[in-house]
C-alpha angles and dihedrals in degrees: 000000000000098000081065108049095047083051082055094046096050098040107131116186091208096057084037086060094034095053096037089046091225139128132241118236112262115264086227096073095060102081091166092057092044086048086049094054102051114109098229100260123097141196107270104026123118139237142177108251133194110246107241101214091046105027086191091068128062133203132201116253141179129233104244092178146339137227114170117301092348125088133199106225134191124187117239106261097033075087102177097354116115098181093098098046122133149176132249131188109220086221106059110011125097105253131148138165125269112284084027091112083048099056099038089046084241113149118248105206137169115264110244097244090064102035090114104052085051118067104151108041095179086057095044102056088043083061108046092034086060107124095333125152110242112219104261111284086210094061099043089055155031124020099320091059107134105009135130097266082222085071094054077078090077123166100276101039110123122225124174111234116198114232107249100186112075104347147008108248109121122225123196113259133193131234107237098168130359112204106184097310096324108111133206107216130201127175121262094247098044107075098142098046134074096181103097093029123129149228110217142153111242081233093063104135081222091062129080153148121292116264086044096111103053088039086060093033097251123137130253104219124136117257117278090249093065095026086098102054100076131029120259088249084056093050099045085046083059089044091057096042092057097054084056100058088033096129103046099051098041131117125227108257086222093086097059089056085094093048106126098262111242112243125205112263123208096211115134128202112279104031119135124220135159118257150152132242116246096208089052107022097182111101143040116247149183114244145179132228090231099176135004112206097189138312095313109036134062136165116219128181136220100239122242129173099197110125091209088039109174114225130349114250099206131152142175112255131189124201092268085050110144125234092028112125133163125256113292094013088127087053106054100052086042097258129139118253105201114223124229117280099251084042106131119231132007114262105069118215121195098201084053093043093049092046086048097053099029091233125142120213127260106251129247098245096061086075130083110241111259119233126211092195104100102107098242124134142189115286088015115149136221137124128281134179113245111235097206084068113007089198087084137071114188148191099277122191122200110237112161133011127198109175104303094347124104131196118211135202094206109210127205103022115156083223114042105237122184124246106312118217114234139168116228081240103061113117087222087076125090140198110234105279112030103109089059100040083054099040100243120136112258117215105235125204111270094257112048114196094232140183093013114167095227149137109231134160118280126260106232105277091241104055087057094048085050092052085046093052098054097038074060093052091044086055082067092073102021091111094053089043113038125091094208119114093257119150117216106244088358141128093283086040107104113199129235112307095210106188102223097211100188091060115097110281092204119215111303094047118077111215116216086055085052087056094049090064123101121272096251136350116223166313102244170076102000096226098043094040093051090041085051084053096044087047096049089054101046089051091054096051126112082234114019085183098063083053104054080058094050094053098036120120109271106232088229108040122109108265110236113149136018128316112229126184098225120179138220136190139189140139090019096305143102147231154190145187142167107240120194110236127181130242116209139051102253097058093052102090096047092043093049082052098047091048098052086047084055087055091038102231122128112292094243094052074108148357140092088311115091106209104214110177111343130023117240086220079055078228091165089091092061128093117177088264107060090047100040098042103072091050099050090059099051112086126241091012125114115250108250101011107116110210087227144022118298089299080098091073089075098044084049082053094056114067105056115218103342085146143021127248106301093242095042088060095122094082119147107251114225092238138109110259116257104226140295093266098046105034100160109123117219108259091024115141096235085086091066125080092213097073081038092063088045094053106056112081126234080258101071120229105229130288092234093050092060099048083049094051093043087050087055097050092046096042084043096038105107103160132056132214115246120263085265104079096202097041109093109232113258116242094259085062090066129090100213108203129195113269108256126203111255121258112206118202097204140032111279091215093056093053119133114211088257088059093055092045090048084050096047092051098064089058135079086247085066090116082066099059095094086058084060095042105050089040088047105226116179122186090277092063092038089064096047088060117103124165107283098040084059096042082051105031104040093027099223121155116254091268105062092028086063102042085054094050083057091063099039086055095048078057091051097039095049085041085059091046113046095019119019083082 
């Protein structure tokens, strides 16, 4: 229904923690998902490398490090010297695996800056080639260079997936969707149905490449719950057909090296243990080894006493297995062991249970030794599949731990399910954020905490480039997709967005973030396409936050369009806003203009027009400077919103260097000082609203504060500007006062940040206060600055940093005077 998906659209796991006052499970104890992330090279291994003073000749090097797609490379013979290290970039360097130059006739020679330490080149190379691991062929060349090797797992490879329900033969099955790692299966044979299809981790110990059934003598049959649907003749055809296309839809053993390896395991038929059951992992239960296959590989069965039991659970087990314990194992950490259903009496008794059965207990030492040492803790969050529906990952809390076994409250099921068991090493389990970063729908608690106005910790940029992205690819199909009354090319239908990244980005958007976009957003539906393009800027501003602001609904102002809560974050906060859209098609191309003139870029930086070799605006003439200086110096005006359209753009040319860069507006004036009480320089910006209003954080500082803080400029102001506006005031204009000792009202030490801001303000440092601000600094921490904490922290050239130190010292000088005592 729409309130939830509106909950759904609007879930944040900051505010989540922050409201919940809770913590997110450290990304460190999810192996599965660092593994996941790694980009196939590792530190160690060796590659063929062009020799850069003869580009003819190669040389064999050794990774040092990795980052991304870059690699830090040393050639063989430099031995612990770093001095020749250098970088290469997978796409366009010349890199190949070990025996590559052999192959391709291509000369392997010694680079010239290590000619003399090797004399004997064959030798050499017999020496350091010794058992060493070439770089993966797969990712130097062809069409996977360069790739995470996670994506070489596409929608349409093959894998074979042993059954682990009542035997050990494999069947092929096909990649439907590949989530970070985490892969939909469906069997090869059932292309047209989802009902027997499967969640897994590529890392599943029961998953592997295809051809690993016939290498360890295993057979490759259909489980015995499909078995039924085709006819023996159909399945061998498949079989068949797979074989044949055997090399275009395989995946690189290379991925399955970091698959937990299988020990042998010293269970015997008979033994009783205590387990739970993968496919309901809610209780504790007693549970019998049924049939050992070979050294590896074991069944065991969830015991039940009933004599019309329903149905066996039964599942194959290896020695690493999770949610098998020995007997007594729930007694012995105070937890309840449910007994089998059938099981007479309550109270369940193990020495009883083995005598009447005649069963003796699985050792202690057929188990692995549990660790307490994973970093998780009670009321801990992170995000778990539900195993009722593995479609699903949900909100999981931590509620209870017993060595390497954790118990969830699972939140926002469609269907409520109790504490699940789980072991920190289970690859259903997932560190706060992963759904997003990966684009997969997180399940949110039913009642979302939504549209606070609130201040809360970022989410990592990336991950929220990665959701936007694919928020953009989604848009692709939205038409096809959505339910809504939309009609294709019609009058709700909003055309391409292209981002002209040539045009002037004006002052608030950065540039080479503008040109990272992609080239258009769109068709569409005209509100989600235009929200997507809002979201995109905001996210490649210097200060999406300032932005946001920019671009936020005036109160006033006549309603005309569709009112969106769009975010912004920067510096560990953030932010929201609600943002008019239009809603039909018509409107798109002047509100894509008017809102370019708001962030004043040129007003072709987007919209339906593409820009292919010169701008219209002729943009082209224009640098922050040149547009930004003229505003800054008019009163009462904001800074960067023109009166008018882009006309303004001449009238900014105009007049050549009045000011300064914007962000470079805390320069030192070459003036005397005024005095102590009125210390706002002539020409300052503190007389403009417009550093007033950028100054003051999304936050808001009080009402009452800024009336305060107007009441104190007007009562300390003892000099005018002259009847010109943009002409600073010449020296003889000024009343220059003795400097007086500062009175302070209130302790130092006691100061909130507002005070210091307040305080700042009334200054001629006032420009400064949103350093203060966004830093929070309160009167303790003002008192801790000293010069050069202010020039590196806050990173300010000599002139301002002194003149604030200035300030900072008449604090501490009048704190010493009227309160140290």
């Amino acid at each position: 229904d729409a309130g939830s998906s509106m909950e759904e659209m609007e879930f944040n796991w900051d505010e989540y923690l922050e409201d919940t006052g809770a913590t997110a499970a450290p990304h460190g104890s999810f192996k599965h998902v660092d593994t996941s992330l790694q980009n196939g090279f590792a530190p160690g291994m060796k590659l063929e490398v062009a020799v850069k003073s003869d580009q003819n000749t190669y040389w064999v090097a050794t990774i040092i490090t990795t980052c991304g797609q870059l690699l830090l490379l040393r050639y063989d013979g430099y031995g612990e010297d770093r001095k020749a290290d250098f970088w290469c970039d997978i796409m366009t360097a010349d890199l190949h695996p070990i025996g590559w130059c052999e192959q391709n006739k291509k000369i392997l020679k010694v680079p010239e800056g290590i000619k003399d330490k090797i004399p004997d080149q064959e030798e050499f190379l017999q020496r350091v080639l010794k058992g060493a691991c070439s770089a993966p062929a797969n990712l130097l060349e062809g069409l996977h260079r360069g790739k995470n090797p996670l994506d070489l797992i596409a929608p349409g490879s093959r894998l074979e997936l042993q059954n682990f329900r009542d035997s050990l033969e494999a069947w092929i099955v096909n990649v439907v969707e590949n989530v970070g790692g985490r892969l939909k299966l469906r069997y090869e044979g059932l292309e047209d149905s989802d009902k027997f299809d499967q969640w897994l981790f590529y890392l599943d110990p029961f998953l592997h490449q295809v051809g690993w059934a016939a290498q360890h003598g295993y057979s490759l049959q259909p489980p015995l719950a499909i078995r039924s649907l085709r006819s023996e003749a159909d399945w061998q055809e498949i079989l068949k057909k797979v074989k044949e296309e055997e090399e275009e839809s395989s995946v690189p053993t290379d991925l399955f090296k970091d698959k937990p390896v299988i020990g042998v395991h010293a269970f015997s038929e008979g033994m009783k243990l205590e387990a739970v059951d993968p496919m309901a992992p809610f209780v504790i239960s007693p549970a019998t080894v049924l049939k050992v296959y070979n050294d590896k590989y074991f069944m065991i069965e969830i015991d039940d006493l009933r004599p019309d039991r329903p149905t066996s659970r039964s599942y194959i087990c290896h020695v690493n297995s999770a949610g098998i314990f020995p007997v007594q194992w729930s007694l012995k950490n105070g937890l309840n062991l449910s007994p089998p259903p059938g099981y007479p009496g309550q109270d369940f008794d193990w020495a009883d249970y083995l005598k009447q059965c005649g069963a003796e207990a699985a050792p202690q030492s057929c188990f692995p030794s549990l660790t307490s040492d994973h970093g998780f803790k009670e009321n801990m969050k992170l995000e778990a599949v539900n195993p009722v529906d593995p479609e699903e990952v949900c909100i999981a809390t931590v509620t209870k731990l017993k060595d390497s076994y954790l118990w969830l409250q699972l939140e926002g099921s469609k269907k409520p399910v109790p504490d699940c068991i789980v072991s920190v090493e289970s690859m259903n389990i997932f560190p706060v954020g992963w759904c997003e970063t990966n684009g997969y729908q997180l399940r949110p608690p039913r009642k979302a905490i939504v549209n606070k106005q609130k201040k809360i910790a970022v989410v990592q940029p990336e991950k929220q480039i990665l959701s936007s992205r694919t928020v953009h690819d989604g848009l692709k199909n939205q038409e096809l997709n959505s339910s809504d009354s939309v009609v294709i090319n019609g009058k709700y239908c909003c055309p391409k967005i292209y981002f002209n990244h040539r045009c002037f980005s004006g002052p608030y958007l950065n540039k080479g973030r503008i040109a990272e976009l992609p080239q258009s957003v769109g068709p569409g539906n005209c509100v989600l396409v235009l929200k997507e393009v809002l979201t995109l800027l905001i996210n490649a501003a210097y200060k999406p936050s300032r932005v946001l602001r920019e671009l936020q609904l005036d109160e006033e102002a006549a309603w005309h369009g569709h009112g969106e809560t769009l975010k912004a974050k920067y510096k560990g906060k953030s932010y929201r806003a609600t943002v008019e859209v239009v809603r039909t098609a018509d409107r798109v191309a002047d509100f894509c203009r008017k809102t370019c003139i708001k962030l004043e870029c040129c007003p072709n930086l987007f919209g339906p027009q593409m820009v292919l070799d010169k701008c219209s605006e002729n943009c082209s003439v224009l640098t922050k400077t040149k547009y930004t200086h003229y505003y800054g110096k008019r009163k009462n005006k904001r800074i960067g919103r023109p009166p008018g359209g882009h006309s303004n753009l001449e009238v900014a040319m105009k007049k050549p260097n009045k000011r300064r860069k914007r962000r470079k507006h805390f320069f030192v004036h070459k003036k005397k000082r005024s005095s102590a009480s009125d210390n706002t320089p002539a020409g300052s910006p503190q007389g403009s609203g417009a550093e007033e209003e950028d100054d003051q954080d999304e936050s808001e500082l009080s009402h009452s504060l800024a009336q305060d803080r107007d009441k104190r400029k007007r009562k300390l102001r003892t000099f005018s500007f002259s009847d010109d506006e943009n002409k600073p005031p010449s020296p003889k204009d000024i009343k220059i006062e003795v400097a007086e000792k500062l009175q302070l009202d209130s302790n130092p030490l006691e100061w909130s940040v507002a005070d210091v801001v307040r305080f700042l303000k009334s200054t001629d440092c006032a420009p400064l206060a949103r350093i203060f601000l966004d830093q929070e600094i309160d009167g303790q921490a003002l008192l801790l600055l000293t010069l050069p904490t202010v020039q590196e922290c806050m990173d300010l050239k000599l002139g301002p940093a002194i003149k604030l130190c200035h300030h900072i010292e008449r604090v501490k000088l009048a704190f010493y005077q009227q309160f140290a005592n």
